[in-house]
N, CA, C and O atoms as a GROMACS GRO file, in nm:
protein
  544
    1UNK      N    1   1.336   4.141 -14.850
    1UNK     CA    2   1.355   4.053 -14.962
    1UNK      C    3   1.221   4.023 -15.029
    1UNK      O    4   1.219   4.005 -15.151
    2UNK      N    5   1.121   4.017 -14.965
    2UNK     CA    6   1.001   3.940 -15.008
    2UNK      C    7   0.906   4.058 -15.084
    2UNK      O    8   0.792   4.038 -15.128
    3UNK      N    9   0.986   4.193 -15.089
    3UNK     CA   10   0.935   4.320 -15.190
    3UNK      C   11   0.971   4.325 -15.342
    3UNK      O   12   0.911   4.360 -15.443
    4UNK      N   13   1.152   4.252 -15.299
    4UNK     CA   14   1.202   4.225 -15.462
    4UNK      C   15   1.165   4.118 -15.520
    4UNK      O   16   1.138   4.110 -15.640
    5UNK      N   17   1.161   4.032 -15.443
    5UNK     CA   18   1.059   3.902 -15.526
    5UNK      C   19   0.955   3.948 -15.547
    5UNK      O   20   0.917   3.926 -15.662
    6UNK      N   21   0.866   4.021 -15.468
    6UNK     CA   22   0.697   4.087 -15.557
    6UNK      C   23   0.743   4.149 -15.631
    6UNK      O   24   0.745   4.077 -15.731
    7UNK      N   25   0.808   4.285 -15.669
    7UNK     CA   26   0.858   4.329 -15.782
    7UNK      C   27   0.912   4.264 -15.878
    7UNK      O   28   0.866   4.298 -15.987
    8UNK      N   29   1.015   4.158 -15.883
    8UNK     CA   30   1.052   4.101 -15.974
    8UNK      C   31   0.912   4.035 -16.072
    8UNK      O   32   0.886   4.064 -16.188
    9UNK      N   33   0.826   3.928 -15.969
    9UNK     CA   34   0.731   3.884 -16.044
    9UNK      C   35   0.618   3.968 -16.091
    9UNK      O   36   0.542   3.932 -16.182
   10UNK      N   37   0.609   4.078 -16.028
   10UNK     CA   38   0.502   4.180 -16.099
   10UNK      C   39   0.639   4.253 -16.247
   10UNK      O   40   0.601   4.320 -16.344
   11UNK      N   41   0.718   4.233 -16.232
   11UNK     CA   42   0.756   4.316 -16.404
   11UNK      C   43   0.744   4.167 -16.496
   11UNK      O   44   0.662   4.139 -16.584
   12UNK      N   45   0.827   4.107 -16.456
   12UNK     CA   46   0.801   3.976 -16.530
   12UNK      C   47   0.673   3.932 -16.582
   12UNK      O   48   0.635   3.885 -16.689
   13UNK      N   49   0.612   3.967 -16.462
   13UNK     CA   50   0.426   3.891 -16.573
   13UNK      C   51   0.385   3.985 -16.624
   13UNK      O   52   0.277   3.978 -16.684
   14UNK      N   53   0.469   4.126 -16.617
   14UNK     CA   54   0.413   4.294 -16.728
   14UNK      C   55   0.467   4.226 -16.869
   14UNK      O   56   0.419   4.220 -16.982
   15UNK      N   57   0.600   4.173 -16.803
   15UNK     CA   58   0.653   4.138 -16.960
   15UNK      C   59   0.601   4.038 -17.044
   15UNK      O   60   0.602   4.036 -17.167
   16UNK      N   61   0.550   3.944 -16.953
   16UNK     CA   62   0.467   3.816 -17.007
   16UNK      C   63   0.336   3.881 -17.090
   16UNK      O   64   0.325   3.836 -17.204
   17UNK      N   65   0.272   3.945 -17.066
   17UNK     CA   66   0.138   4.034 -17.053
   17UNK      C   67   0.162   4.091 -17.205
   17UNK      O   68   0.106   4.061 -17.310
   18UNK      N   69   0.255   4.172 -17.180
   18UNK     CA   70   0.298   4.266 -17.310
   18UNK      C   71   0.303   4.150 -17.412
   18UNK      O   72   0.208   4.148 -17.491
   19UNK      N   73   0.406   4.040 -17.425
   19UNK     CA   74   0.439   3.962 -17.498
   19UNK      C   75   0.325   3.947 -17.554
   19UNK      O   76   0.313   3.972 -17.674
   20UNK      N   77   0.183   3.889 -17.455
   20UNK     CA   78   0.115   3.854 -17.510
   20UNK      C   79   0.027   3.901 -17.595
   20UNK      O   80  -0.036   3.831 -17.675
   21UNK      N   81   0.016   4.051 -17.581
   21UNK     CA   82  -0.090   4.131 -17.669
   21UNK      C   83   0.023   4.170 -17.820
   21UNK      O   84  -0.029   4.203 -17.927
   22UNK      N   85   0.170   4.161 -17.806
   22UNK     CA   86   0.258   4.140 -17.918
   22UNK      C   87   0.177   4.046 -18.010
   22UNK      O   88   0.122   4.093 -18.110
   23UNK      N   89   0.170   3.951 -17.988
   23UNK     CA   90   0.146   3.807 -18.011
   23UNK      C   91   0.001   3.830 -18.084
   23UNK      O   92  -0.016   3.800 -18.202
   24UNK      N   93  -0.097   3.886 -18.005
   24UNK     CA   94  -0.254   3.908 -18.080
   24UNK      C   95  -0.248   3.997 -18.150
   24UNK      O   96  -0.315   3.992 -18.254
   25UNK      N   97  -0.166   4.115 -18.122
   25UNK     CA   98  -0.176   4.216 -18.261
   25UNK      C   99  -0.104   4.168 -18.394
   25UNK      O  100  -0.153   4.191 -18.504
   26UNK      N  101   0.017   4.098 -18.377
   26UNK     CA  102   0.067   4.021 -18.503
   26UNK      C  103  -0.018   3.981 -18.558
   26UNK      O  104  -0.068   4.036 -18.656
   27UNK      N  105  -0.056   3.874 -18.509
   27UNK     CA  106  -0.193   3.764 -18.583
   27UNK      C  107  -0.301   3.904 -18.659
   27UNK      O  108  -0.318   3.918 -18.780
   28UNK      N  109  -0.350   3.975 -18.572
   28UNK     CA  110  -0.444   4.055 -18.650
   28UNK      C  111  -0.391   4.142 -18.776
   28UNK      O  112  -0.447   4.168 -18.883
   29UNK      N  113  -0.283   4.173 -18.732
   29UNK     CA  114  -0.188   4.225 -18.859
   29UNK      C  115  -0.169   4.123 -18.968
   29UNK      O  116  -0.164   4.186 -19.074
   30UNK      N  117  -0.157   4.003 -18.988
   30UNK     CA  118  -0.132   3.863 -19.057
   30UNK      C  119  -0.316   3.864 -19.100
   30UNK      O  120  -0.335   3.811 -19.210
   31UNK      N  121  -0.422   3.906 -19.042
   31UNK     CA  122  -0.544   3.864 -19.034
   31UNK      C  123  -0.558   3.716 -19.031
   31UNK      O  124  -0.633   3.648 -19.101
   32UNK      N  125  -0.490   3.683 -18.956
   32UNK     CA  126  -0.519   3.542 -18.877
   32UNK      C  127  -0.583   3.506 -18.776
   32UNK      O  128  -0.534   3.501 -18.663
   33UNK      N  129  -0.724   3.472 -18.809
   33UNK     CA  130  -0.786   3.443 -18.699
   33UNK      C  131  -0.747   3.376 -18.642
   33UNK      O  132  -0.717   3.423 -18.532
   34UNK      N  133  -0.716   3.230 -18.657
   34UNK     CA  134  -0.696   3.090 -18.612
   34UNK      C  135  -0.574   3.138 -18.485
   34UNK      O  136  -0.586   3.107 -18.366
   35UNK      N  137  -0.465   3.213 -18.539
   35UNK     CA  138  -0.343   3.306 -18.474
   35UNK      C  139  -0.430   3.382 -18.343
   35UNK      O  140  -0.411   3.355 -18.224
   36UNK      N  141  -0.493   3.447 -18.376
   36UNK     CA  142  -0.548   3.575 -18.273
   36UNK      C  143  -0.628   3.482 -18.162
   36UNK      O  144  -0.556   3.455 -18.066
   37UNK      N  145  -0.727   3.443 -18.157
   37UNK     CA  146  -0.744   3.365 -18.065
   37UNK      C  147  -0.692   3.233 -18.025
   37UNK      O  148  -0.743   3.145 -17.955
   38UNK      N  149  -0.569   3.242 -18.090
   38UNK     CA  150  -0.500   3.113 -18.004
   38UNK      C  151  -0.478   3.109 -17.839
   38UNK      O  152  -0.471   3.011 -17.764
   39UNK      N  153  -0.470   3.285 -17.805
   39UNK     CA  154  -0.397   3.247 -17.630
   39UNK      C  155  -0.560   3.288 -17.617
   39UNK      O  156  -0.566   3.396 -17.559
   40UNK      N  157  -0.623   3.264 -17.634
   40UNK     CA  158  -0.797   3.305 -17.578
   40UNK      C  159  -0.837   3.131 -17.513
   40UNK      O  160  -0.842   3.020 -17.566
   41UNK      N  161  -0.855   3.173 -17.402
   41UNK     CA  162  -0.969   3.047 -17.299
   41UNK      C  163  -1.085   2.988 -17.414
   41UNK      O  164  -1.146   3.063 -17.491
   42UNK      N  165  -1.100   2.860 -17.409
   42UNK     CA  166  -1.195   2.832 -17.457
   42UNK      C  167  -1.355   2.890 -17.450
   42UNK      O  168  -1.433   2.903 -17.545
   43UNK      N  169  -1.376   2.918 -17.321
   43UNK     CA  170  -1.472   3.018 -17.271
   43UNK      C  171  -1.450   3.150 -17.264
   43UNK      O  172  -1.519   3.221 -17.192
   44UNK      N  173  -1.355   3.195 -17.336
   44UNK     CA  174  -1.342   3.348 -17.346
   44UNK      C  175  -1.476   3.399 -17.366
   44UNK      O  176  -1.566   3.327 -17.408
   45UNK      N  177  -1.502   3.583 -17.323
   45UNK     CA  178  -1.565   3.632 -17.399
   45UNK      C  179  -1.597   3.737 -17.427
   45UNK      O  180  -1.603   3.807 -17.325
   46UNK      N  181  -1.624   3.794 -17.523
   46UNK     CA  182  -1.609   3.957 -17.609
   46UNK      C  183  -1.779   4.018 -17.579
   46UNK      O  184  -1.890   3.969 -17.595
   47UNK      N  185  -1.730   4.145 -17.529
   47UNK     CA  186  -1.815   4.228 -17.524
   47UNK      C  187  -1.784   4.336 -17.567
   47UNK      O  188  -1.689   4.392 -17.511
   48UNK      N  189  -1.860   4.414 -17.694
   48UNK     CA  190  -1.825   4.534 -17.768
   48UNK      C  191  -1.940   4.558 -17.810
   48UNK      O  192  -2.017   4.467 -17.840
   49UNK      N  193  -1.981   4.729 -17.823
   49UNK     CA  194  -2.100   4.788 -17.877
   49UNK      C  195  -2.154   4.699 -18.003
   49UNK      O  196  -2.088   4.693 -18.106
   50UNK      N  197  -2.272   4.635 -17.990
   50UNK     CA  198  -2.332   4.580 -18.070
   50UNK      C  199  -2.279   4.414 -18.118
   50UNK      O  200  -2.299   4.362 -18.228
   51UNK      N  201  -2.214   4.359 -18.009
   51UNK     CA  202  -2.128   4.208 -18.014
   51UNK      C  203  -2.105   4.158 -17.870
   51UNK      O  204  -2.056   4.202 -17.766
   52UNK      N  205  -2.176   4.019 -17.922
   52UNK     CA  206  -2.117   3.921 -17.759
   52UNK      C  207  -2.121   3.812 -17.812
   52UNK      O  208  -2.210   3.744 -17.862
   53UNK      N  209  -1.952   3.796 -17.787
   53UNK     CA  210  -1.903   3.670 -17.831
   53UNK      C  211  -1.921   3.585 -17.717
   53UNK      O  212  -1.886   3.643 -17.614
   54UNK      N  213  -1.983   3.416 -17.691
   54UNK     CA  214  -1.954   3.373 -17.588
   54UNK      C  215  -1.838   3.285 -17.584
   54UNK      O  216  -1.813   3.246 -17.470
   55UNK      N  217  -1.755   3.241 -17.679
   55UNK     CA  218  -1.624   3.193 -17.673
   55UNK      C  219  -1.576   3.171 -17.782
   55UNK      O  220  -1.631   3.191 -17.890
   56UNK      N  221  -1.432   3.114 -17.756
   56UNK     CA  222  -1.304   3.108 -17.860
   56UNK      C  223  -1.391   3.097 -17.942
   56UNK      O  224  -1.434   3.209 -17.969
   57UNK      N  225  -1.473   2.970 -18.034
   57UNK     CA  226  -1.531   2.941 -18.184
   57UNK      C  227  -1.614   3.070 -18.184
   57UNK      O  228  -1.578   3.126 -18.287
   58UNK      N  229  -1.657   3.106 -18.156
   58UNK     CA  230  -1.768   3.271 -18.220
   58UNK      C  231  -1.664   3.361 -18.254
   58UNK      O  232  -1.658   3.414 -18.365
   59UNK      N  233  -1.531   3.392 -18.107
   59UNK     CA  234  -1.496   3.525 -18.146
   59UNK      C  235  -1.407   3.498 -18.272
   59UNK      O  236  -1.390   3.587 -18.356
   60UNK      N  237  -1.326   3.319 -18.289
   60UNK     CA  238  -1.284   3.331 -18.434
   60UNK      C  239  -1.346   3.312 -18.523
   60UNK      O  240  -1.275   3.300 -18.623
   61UNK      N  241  -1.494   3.298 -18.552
   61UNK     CA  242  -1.551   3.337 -18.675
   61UNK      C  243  -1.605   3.474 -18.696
   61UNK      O  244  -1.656   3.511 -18.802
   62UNK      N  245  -1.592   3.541 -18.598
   62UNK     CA  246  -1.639   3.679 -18.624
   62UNK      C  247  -1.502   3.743 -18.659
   62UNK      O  248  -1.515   3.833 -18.742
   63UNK      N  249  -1.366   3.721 -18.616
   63UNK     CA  250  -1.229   3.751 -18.678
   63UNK      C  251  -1.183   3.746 -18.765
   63UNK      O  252  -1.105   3.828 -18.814
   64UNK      N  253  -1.244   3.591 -18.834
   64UNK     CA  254  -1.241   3.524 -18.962
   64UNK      C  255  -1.313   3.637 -19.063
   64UNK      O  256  -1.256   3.711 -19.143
   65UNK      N  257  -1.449   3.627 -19.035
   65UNK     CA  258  -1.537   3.749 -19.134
   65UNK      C  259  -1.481   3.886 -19.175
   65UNK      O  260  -1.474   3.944 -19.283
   66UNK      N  261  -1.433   3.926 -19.015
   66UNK     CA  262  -1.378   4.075 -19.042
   66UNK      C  263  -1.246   4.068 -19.079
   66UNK      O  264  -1.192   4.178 -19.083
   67UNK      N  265  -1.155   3.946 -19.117
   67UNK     CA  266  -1.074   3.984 -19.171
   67UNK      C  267  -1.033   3.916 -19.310
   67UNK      O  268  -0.922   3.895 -19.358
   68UNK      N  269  -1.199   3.884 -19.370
   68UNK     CA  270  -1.258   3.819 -19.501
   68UNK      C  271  -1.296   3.984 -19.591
   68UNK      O  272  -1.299   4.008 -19.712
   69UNK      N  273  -1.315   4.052 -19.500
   69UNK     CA  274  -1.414   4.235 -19.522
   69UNK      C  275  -1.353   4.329 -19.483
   69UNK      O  276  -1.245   4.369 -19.526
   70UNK      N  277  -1.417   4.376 -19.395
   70UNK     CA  278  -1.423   4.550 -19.337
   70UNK      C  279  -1.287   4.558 -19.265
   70UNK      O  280  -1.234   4.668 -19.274
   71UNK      N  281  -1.207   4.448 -19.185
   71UNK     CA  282  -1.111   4.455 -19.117
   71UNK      C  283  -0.972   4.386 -19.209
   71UNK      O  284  -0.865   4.368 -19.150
   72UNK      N  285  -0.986   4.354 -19.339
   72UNK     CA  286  -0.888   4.326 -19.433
   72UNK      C  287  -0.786   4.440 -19.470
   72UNK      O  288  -0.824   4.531 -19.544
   73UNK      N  289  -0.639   4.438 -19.413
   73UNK     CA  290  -0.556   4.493 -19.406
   73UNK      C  291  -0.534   4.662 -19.302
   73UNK      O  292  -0.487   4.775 -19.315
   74UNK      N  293  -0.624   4.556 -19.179
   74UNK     CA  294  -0.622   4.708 -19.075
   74UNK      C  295  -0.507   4.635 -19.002
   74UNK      O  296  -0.450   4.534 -19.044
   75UNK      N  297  -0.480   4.699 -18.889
   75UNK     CA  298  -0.450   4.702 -18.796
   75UNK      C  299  -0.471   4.807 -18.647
   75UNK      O  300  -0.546   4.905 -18.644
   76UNK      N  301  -0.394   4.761 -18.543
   76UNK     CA  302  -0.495   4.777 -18.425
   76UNK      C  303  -0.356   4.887 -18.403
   76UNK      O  304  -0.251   4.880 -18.467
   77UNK      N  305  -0.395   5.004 -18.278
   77UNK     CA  306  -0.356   5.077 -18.160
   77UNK      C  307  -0.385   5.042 -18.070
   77UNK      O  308  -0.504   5.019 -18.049
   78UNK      N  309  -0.306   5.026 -17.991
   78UNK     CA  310  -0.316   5.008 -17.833
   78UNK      C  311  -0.149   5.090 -17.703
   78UNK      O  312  -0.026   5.087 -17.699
   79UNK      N  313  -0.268   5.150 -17.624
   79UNK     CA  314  -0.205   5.185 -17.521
   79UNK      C  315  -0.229   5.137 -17.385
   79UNK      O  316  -0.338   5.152 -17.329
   80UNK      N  317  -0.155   5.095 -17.345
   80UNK     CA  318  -0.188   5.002 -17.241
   80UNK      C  319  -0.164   5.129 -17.085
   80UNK      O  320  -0.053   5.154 -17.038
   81UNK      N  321  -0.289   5.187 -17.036
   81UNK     CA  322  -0.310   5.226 -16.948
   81UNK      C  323  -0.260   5.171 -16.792
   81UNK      O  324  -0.155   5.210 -16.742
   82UNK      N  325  -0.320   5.108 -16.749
   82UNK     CA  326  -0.276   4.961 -16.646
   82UNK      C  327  -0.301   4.806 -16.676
   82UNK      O  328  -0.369   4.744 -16.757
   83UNK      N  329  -0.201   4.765 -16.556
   83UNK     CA  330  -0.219   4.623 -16.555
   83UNK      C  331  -0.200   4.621 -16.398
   83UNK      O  332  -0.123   4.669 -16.314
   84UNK      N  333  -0.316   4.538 -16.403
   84UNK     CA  334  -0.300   4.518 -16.199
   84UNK      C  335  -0.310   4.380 -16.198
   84UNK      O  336  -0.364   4.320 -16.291
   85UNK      N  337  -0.264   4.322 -16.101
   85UNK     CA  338  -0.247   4.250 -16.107
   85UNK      C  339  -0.298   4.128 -15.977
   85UNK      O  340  -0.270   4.143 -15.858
   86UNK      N  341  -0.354   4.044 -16.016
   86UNK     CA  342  -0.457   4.027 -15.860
   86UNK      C  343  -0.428   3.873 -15.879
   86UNK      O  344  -0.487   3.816 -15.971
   87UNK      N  345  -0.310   3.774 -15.768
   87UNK     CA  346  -0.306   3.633 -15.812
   87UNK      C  347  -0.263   3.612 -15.903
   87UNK      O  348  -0.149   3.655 -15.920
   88UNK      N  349  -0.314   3.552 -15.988
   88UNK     CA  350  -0.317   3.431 -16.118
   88UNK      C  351  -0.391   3.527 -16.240
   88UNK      O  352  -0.359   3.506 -16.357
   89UNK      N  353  -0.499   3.641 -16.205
   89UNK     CA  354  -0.551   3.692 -16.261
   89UNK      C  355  -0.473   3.853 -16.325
   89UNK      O  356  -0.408   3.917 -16.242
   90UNK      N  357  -0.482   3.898 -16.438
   90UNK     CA  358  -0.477   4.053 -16.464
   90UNK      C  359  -0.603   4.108 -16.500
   90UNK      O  360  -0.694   4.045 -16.554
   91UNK      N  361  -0.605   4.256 -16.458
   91UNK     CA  362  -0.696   4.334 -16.523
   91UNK      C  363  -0.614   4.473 -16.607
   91UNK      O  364  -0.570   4.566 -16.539
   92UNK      N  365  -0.599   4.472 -16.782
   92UNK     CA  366  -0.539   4.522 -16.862
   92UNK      C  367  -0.619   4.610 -16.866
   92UNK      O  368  -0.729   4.557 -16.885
   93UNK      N  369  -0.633   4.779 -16.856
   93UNK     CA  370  -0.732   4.862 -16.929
   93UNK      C  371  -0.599   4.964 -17.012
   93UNK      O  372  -0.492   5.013 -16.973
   94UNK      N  373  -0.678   4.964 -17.152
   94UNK     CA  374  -0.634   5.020 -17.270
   94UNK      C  375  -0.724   5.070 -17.335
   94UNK      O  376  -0.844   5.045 -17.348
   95UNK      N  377  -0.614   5.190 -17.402
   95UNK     CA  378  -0.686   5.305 -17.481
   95UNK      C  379  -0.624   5.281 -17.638
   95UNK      O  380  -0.516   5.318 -17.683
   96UNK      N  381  -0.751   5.191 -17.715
   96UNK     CA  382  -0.732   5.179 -17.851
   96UNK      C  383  -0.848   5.187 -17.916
   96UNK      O  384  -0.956   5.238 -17.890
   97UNK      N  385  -0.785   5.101 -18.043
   97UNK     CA  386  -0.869   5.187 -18.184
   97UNK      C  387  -0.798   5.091 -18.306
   97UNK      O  388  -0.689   5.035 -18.293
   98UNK      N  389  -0.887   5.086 -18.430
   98UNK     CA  390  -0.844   5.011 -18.589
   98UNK      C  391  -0.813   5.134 -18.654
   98UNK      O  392  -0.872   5.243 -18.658
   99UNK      N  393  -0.715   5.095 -18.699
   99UNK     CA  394  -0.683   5.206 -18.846
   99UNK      C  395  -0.703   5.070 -18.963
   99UNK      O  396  -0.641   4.966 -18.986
  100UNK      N  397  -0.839   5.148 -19.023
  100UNK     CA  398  -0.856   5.090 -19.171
  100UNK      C  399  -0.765   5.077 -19.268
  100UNK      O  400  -0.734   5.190 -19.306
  101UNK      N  401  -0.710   4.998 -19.324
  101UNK     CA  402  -0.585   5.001 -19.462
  101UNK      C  403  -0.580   5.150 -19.504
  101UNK      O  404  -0.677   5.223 -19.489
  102UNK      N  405  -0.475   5.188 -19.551
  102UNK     CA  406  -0.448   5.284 -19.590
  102UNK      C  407  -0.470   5.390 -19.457
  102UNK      O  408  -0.452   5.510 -19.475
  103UNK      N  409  -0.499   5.352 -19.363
  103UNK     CA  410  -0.493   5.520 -19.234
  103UNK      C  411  -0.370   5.518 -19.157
  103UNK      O  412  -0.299   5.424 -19.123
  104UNK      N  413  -0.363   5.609 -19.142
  104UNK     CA  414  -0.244   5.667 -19.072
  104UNK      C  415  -0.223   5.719 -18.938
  104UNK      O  416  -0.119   5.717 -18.871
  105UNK      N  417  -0.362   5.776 -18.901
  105UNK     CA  418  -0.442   5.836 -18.796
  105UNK      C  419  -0.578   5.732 -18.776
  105UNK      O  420  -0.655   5.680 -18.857
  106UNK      N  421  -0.569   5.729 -18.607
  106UNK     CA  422  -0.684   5.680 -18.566
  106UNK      C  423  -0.808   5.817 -18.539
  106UNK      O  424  -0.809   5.917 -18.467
  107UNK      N  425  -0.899   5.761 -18.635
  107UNK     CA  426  -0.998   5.890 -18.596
  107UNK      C  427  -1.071   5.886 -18.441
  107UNK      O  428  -1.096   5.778 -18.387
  108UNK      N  429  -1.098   6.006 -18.384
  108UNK     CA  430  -1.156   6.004 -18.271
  108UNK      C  431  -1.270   5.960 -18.228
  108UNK      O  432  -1.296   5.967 -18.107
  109UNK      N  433  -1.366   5.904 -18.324
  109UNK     CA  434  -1.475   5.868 -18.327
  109UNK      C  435  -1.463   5.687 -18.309
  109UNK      O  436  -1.560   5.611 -18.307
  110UNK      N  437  -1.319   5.648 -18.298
  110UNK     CA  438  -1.321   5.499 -18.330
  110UNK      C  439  -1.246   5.431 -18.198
  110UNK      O  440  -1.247   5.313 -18.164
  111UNK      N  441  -1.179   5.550 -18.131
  111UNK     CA  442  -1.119   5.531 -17.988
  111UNK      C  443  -1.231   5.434 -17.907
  111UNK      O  444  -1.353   5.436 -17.889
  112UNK      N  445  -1.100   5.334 -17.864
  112UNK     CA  446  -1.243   5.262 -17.738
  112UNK      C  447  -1.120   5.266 -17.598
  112UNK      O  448  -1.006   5.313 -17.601
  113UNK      N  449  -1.183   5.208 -17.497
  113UNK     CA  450  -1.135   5.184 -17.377
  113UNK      C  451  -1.146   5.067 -17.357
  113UNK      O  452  -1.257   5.016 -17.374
  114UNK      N  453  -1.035   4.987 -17.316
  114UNK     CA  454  -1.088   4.818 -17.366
  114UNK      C  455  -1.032   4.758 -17.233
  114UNK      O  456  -0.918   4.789 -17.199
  115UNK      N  457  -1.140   4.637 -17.124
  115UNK     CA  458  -1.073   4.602 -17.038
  115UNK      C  459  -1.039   4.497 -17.085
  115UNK      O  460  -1.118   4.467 -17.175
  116UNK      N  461  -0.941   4.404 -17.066
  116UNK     CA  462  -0.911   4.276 -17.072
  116UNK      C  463  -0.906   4.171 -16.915
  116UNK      O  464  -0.856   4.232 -16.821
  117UNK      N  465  -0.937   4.073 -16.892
  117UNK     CA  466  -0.957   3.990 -16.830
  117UNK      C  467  -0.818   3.855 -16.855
  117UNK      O  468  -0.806   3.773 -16.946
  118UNK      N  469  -0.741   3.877 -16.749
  118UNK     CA  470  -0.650   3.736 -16.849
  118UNK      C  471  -0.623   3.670 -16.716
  118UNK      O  472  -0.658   3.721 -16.610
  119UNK      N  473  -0.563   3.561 -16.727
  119UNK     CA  474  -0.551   3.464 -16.642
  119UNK      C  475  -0.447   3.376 -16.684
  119UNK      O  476  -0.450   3.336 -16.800
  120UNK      N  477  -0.314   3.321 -16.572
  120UNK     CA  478  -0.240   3.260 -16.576
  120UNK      C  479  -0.269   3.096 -16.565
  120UNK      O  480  -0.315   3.060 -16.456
  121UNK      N  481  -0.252   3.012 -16.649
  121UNK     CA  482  -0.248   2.898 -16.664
  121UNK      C  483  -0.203   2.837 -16.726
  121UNK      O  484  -0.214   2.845 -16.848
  122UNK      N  485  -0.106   2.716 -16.639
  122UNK     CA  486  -0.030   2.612 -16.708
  122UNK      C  487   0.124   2.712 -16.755
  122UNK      O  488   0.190   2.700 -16.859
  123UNK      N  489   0.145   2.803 -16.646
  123UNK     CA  490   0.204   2.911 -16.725
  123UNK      C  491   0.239   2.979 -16.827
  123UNK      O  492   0.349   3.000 -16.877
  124UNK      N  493   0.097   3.024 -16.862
  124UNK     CA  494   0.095   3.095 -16.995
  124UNK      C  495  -0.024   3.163 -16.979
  124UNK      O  496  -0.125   3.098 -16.953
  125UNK      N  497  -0.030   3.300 -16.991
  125UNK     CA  498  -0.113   3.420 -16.982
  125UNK      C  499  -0.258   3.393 -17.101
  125UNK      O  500  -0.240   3.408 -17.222
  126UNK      N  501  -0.363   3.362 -17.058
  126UNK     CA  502  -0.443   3.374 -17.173
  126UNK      C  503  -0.575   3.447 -17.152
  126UNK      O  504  -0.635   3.457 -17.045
  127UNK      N  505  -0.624   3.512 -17.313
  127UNK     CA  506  -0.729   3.609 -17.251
  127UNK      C  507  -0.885   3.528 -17.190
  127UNK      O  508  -0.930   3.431 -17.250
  128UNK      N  509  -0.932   3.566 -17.106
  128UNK     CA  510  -1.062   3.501 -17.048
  128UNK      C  511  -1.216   3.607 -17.076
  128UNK      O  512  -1.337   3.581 -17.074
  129UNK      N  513  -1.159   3.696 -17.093
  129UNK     CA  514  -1.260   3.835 -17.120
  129UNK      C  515  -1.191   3.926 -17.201
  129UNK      O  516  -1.069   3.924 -17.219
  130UNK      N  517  -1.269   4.006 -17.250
  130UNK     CA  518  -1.270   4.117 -17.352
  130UNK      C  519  -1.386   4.249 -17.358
  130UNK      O  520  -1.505   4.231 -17.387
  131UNK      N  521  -1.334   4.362 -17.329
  131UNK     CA  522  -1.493   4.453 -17.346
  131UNK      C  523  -1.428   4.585 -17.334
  131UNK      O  524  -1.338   4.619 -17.257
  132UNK      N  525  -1.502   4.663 -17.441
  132UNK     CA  526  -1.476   4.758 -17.507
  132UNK      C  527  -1.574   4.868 -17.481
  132UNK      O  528  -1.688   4.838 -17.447
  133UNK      N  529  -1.535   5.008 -17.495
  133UNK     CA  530  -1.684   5.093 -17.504
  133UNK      C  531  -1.614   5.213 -17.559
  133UNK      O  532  -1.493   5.232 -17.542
  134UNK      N  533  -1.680   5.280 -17.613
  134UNK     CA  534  -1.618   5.423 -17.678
  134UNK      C  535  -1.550   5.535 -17.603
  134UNK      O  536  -1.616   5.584 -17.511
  135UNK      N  537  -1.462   5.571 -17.619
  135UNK     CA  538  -1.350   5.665 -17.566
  135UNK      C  539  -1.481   5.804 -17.564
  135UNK      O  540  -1.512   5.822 -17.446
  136UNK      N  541  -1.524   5.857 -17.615
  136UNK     CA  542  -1.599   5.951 -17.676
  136UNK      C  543  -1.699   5.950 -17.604
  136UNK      O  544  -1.793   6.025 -17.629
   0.00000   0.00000   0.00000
């Protein structure tokens, strides 16, 4: 019995998990910052070639900017490789990428590998880390 209860709660928090990156790609699709880092830890933080966010207020003004500019009417790819699952904690690694307005195709040069860091609290999945590096 105590295999189907681990199974049950390991699909359930896949589904929670999923929900939640539903939830951040909307907002980025909307270019809503205020939206996108809503399930982000106050101490979240982003690590990407040439960016380190140290929490929620940086990474939504750097969300805000890019979706004031360069990230106005993109949206994101994501393939969600694994989710393991350790406690209270996940570790998400995904194979994505922005398609600029108007693309159709993600070019190969823009592929990243992205881990995520999330953590259950107050029951509700939120991101605690972020970090990215080129597929390429």
């Amino acid at each position: 019995m105590s295999n189907n209860k681990s199974a049950t709660t390991q699909l359930e928090a896949t589904d929670e998990i999923r929900s939640l990156f539903s939830e951040i790609y909307a907002a980025w699709a909307d270019n809503d910052a205020d939206a996108f880092v809503a399930p982000y830890r106050d101490d979240a933080t982003v690590v990407m070639p040439g960016a380190y966010h140290r929490d929620r207020e940086e990474i939504r003004r750097s969300m805000a900017t890019g979706f004031g500019g360069p990230l106005k009417g993109s949206r994101t790819v994501d393939e969600t490789l694994s989710i393991r699952l350790i406690g209270d904690t996940a570790i998400v690694v995904s194979k994505a990428g922005i398609l600029l307005a108007g693309e159709a195709e993600l070019p190969a040069e823009r592929e990243v590998i992205a881990t995520w860091a999330l953590v259950r609290e107050d029951g509700r999945w939120l991101v605690a880390s972020y970090a990215n590096a080129p597929a390429h």
